[in-house]
C-alpha positions in Angstrom: -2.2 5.5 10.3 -1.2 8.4 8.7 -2.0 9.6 5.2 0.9 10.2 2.9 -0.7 10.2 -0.4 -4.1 9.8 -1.8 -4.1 9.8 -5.5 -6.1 8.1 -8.4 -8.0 5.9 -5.8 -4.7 4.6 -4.5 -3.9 5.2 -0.5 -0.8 4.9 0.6 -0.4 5.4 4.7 2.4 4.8 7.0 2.4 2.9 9.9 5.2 2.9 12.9 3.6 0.9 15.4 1.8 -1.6 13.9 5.1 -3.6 14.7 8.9 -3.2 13.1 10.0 -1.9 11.1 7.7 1.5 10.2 6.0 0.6 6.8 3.8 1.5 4.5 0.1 0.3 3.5 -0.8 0.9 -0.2 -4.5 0.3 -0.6 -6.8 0.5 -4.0 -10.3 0.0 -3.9 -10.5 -3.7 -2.3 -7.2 -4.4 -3.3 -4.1 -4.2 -0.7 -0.6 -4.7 -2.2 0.9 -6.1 0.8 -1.7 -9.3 0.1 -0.1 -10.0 -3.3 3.6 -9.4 -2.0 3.0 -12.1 0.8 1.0 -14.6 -1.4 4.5 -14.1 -3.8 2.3 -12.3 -6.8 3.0 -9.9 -8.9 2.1 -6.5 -8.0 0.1 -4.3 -10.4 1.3 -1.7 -12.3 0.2 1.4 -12.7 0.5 4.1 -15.4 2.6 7.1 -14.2 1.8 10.2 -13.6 
């Protein structure tokens, strides 16, 4: 997957043929965002930059 943006330990990456439609994988430390959206929790915020 490609990298789009690595910043403040957050990794976000897109990916187009994982299956459709092309999305995009936000990952921090152990945590994955796309976990919490499917288990229906709120995400975490983050401060901006």
């Amino acid at each position: 997957m490609p990298e789009i943006s690595l910043f403040y330990g957050i990794r976000i990456t897109m990916n187009w043929n994982e299956h459709n439609p092309p999305h995009f994988h936000v990952e921090y430390a152990e945590h994955n965002a796309w976990e919490l959206s499917k288990d229906s929790k709120p995400l975490n915020a983050i401060e901006p930059l």
